[in-house]
C-alpha positions in Angstrom: 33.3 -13.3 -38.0 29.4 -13.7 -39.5 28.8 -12.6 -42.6 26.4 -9.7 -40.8 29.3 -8.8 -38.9 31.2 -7.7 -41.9 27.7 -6.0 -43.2 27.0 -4.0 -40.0 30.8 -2.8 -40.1 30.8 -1.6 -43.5 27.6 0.3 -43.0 28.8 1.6 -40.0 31.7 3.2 -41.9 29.4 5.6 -44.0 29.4 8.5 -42.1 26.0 9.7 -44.4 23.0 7.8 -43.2 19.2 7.9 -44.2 16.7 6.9 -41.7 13.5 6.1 -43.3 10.2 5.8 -41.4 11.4 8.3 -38.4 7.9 9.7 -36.7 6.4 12.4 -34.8 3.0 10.3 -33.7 4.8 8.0 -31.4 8.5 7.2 -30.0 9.9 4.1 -32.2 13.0 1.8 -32.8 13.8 4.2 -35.6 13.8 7.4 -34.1 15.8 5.5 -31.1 18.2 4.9 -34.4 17.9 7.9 -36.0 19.2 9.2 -32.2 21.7 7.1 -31.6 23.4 7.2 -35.0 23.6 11.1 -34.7 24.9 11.1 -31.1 27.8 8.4 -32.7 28.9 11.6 -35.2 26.8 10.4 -37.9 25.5 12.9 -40.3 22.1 11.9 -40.3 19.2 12.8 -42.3 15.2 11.6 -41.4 13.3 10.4 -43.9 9.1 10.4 -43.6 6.7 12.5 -46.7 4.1 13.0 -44.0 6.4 15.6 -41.7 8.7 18.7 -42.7 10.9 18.2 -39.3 12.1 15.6 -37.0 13.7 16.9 -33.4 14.5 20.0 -35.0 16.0 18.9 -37.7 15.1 18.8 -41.5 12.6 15.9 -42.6 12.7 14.7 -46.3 9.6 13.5 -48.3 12.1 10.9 -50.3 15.9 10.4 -50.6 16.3 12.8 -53.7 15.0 15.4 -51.5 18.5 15.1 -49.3 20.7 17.8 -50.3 23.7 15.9 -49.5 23.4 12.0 -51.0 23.6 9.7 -47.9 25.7 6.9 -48.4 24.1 4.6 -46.4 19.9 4.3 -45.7 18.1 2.3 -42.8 14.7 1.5 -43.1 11.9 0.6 -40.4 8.7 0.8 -42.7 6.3 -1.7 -44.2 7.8 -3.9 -46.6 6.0 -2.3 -49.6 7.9 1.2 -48.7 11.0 -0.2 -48.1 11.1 -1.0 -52.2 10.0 2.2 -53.0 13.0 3.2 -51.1 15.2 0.3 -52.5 14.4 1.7 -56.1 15.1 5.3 -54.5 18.9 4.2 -53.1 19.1 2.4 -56.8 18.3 6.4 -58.7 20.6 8.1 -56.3 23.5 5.6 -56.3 23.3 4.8 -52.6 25.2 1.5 -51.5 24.2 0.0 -48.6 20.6 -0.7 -47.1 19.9 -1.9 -43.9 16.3 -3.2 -43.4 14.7 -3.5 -39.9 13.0 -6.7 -38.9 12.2 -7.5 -35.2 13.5 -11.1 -35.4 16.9 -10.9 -36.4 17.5 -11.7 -40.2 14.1 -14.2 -40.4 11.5 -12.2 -41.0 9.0 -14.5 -41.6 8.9 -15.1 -37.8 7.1 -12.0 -37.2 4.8 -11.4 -40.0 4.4 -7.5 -40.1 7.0 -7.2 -37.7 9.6 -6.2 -40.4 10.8 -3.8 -43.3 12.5 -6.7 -45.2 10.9 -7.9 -48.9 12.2 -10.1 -50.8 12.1 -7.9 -54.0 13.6 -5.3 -52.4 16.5 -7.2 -51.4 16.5 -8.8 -54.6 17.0 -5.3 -56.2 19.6 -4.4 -53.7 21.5 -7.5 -54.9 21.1 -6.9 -58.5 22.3 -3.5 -58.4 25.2 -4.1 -56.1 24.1 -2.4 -53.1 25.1 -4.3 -49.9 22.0 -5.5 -48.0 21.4 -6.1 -44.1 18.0 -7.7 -44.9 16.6 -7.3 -40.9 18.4 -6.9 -37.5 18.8 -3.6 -35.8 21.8 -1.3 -35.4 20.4 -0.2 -31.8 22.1 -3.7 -31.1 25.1 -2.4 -32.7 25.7 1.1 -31.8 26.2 1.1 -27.6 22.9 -1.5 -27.5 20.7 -0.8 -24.2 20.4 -3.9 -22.1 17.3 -5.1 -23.8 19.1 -4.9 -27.6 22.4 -6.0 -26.1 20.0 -9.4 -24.8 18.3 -9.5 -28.6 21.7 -9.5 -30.1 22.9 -12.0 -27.7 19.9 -14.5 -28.2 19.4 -14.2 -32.1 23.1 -14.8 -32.7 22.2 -17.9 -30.1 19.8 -19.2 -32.3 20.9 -18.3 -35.5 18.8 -15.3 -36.4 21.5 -13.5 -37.2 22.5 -15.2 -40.5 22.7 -13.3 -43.9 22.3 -15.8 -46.8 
């Protein structure tokens, strides 16, 4: 099994998730996220400072705002958000990040394409919280045809490495 293998499936196991960068302007890969982790019995909680609610539900400005501590958070969101919300998961003592990038676990093939930094992971590593620096659980969690092909092809060509 890949090393991301064994990431996704321990993120997976947190039944507490954070998604971070949900939005009411336009339909995107995280709300498809934030949807398809709470049809899968997640208890999920959207993230996003410019909206109070998201589908009816409560929206939080920032991760201390969640009333019950998530114990996992995924992040679609430029890269300079996603370590403001690395540094957040590092105050609240979350443990495992995942960071959406378009292009498997290379982000630098899509330049602004992806939530991954390097600092951010770097913090992740440094204060042991398990990182999934790019990828996208839509190809994890009953993946649609088109993330079922991504998944397919980046493991093909070796996108979906973790270092």
């Amino acid at each position: 099994m890949a090393k991301i293998d064994t990431l996704v499936q321990d993120f997976l196991a947190q039944k507490k998730i954070a998604v971070v960068g949900v939005s009411d302007r336009r339909d995107t890969g995280c709300n498809l996220a934030y949807r398809k982790f709470k049809v899968e019995g997640y208890r999920v909680s959207a993230v996003n400072p410019r909206i109070n609610t998201f589908e009816g539900d409560p929206c939080y400005p920032n991760l201390q705002s969640i009333p019950e501590k998530p114990e996992a958070v995924f992040i679609l969101a430029s890269p300079k958000v996603t370590e403001q919300i690395v540094q957040q998961c590092v105050e609240v003592g979350v443990k495992h990040v995942w960071m959406h990038c378009m292009m498997g676990t290379r982000p630098g093939l899509v330049a602004g394409m992806s939530s991954v930094s390097p600092e951010a992971v770097r913090m992740c590593k440094e204060n042991g919280i398990a990182v999934i620096p790019g990828a996208c659980p839509n190809q994890y969690l009953k993946p649609d045809g088109a993330h079922a092909l991504m998944k397919g092809l980046f493991r093909a060509f070796g996108l979906h490495q973790v270092d």
